[in-house]
N, C-alpha and C positions, 0 to 999 in steps of 0.2 A: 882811222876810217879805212876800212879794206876799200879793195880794187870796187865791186859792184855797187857800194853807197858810194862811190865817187862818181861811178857811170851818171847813176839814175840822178844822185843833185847836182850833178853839171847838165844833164837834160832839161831839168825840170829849169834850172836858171839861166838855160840859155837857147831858151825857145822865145819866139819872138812872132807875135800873130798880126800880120802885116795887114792882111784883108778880114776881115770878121764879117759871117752870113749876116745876110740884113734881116732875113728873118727868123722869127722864134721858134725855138721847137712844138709841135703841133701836139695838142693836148691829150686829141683824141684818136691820133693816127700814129702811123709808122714815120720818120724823117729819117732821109737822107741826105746825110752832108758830105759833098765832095770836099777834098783835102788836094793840095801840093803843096805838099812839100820839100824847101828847096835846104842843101845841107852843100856841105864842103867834103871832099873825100880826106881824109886823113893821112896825114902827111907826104901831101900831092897838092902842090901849088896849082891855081886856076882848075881845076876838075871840081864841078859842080855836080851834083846829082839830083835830080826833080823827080821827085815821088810823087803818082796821082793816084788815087783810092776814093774808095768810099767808106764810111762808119754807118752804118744802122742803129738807129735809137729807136728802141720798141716803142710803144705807147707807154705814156707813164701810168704809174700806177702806184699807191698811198699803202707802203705795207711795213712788216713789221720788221725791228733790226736783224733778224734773224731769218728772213727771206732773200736778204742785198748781199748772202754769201757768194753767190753764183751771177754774178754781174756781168762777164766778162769772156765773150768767146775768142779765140783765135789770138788772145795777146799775149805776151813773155811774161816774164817773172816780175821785169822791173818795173812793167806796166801796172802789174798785181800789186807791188809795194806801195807807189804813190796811191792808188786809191787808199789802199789800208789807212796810211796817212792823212788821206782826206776826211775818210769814215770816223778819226776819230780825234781832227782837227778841226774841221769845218763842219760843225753839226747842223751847219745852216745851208748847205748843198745839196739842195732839192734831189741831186740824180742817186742821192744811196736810198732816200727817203720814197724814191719813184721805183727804184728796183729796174732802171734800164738796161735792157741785153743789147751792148754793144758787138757787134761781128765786123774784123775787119776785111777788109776783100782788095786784094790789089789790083789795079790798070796796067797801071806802067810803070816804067821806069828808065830813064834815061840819064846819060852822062852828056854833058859838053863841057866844051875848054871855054870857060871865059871868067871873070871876074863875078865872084858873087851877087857883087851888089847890080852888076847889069842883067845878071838870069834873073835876081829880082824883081828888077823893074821892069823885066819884060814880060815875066810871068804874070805880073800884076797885072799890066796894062791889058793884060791878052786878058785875063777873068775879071777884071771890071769893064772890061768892052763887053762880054757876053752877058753880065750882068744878072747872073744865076744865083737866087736871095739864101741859095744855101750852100754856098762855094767858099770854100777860107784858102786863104796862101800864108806858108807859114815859113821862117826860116829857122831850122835846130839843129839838128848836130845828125851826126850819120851813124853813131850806134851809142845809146839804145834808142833809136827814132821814134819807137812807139813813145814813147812816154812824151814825147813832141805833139802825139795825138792826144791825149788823154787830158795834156795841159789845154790844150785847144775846144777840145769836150768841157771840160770844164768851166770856159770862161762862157759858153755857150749855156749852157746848163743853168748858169749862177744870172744868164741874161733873161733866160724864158723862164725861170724857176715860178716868180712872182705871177705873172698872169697866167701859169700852166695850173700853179696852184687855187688862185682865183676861179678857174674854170671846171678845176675837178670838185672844190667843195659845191659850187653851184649848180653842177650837176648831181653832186649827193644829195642836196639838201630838197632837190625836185622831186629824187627819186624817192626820197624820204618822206615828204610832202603825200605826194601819189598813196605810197604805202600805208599811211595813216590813213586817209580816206577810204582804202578799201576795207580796213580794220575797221572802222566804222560804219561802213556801209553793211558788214558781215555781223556788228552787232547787233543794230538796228534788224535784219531780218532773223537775228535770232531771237529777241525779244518777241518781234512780232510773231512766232512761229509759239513760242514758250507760252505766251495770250491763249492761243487759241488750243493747244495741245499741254497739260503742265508737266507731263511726262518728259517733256524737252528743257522743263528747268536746271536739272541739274547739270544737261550738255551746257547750257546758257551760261553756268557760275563758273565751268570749266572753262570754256572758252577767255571771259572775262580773268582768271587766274592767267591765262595761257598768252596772253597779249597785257598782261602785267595794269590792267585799268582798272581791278575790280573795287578799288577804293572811290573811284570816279564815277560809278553806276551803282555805288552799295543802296542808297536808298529809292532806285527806280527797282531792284532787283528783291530784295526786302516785299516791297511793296507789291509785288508781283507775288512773292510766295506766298502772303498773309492772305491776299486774294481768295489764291486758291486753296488755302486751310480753310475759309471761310465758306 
């Protein structure tokens, strides 16, 4: 295994999601999840480093495998591999299926001297005190860091997947609902226009072809022409 598959699977196995947003990602809207952070500098005893950012998760959205190329703003290469990974390990991870454009944006960044596990627990306490439903604290490694985000996104993603999806077919199925009714509504006034005028009959059989019903109205339609042969 070369140097950069050692970076990216020591990342991925040793990222640690200490605090998890409480809430889901939003179905219909844009979510922002605040991140920190917290990593060891390399080969430097006691020097911590506390990353705060934000990730953007667009509104999801149900497309197709060949839309979820371009997933991905502002990350490195290693970030780019674990999805790959994901994309075509985990076929059951809503966020390739949704086509989210992640963009990462940095805050800050700071070093102090102290033992890891106490910048932990202080960072914690400090973002479970504020008690922000879309804040995670993470502990991973300090290069390739992104990929400490991407695991974080993902556990996120794999949480809200189920009721995101719940919510997007249910609003298909209304819209779909809707749509059918005005298809109906639009036959029904061409019938009645085709009655009184038969010169509009053969708009009428098109229409019926055109919205794929015309098996389902053959004998009101029939009935109509013979009419007015008669």
């Amino acid at each position: 295994m070369d140097k950069d598959k050692f970076d990216f699977w020591y990342a991925v196995n040793n990222t640690q999601v200490v605090v998890k947003p409480s809430q889901a990602l939003e179905t219909f809207g844009t979510t922002v999840l605040k991140y920190h952070l917290v990593s060891e500098l390399m080969d430097t005893i006691n020097q911590v480093r506390i990353r705060e950012g934000t990730i953007k998760a667009a509104r999801p959205q149900i497309i197709t495998p060949s839309q979820s190329e371009e997933m991905l703003e502002g990350f490195g290469d290693e970030a780019r591999e674990y999805v790959d990974w994901l994309r075509h390990h985990e076929q059951e991870l809503r966020i390739l299926q949704y086509g989210f454009v992640i963009t990462k944006q940095e805050i800050s960044e700071e070093i102090v001297s102290d033992r890891i596990a106490a910048v932990v627990e202080n960072v914690e306490k400090i973002v479970r005190e504020r008690n922000e439903p879309h804040s995670a604290v993470l502990v991973g490694v300090d290069k390739p860091w992104e990929v400490c985000l991407l695991k974080l996104l993902r556990d996120v993603v794999s949480n809200s997947a189920p009721g995101n999806l719940q919510n997007l077919m249910r609003n298909q199925a209304a819209a779909d609902q809707h749509g059918q009714k005005r298809i109906r509504e639009e036959i029904e006034e061409e019938f009645n226009a085709a009655r009184r005028n038969p010169a509009l009959i053969q708009r009428l059989g098109a229409t019926l072809q055109r919205h794929n019903v015309f098996k389902e109205y053959e004998d009101r339609f029939f009935e109509l022409v013979r009419r007015h042969e008669n």
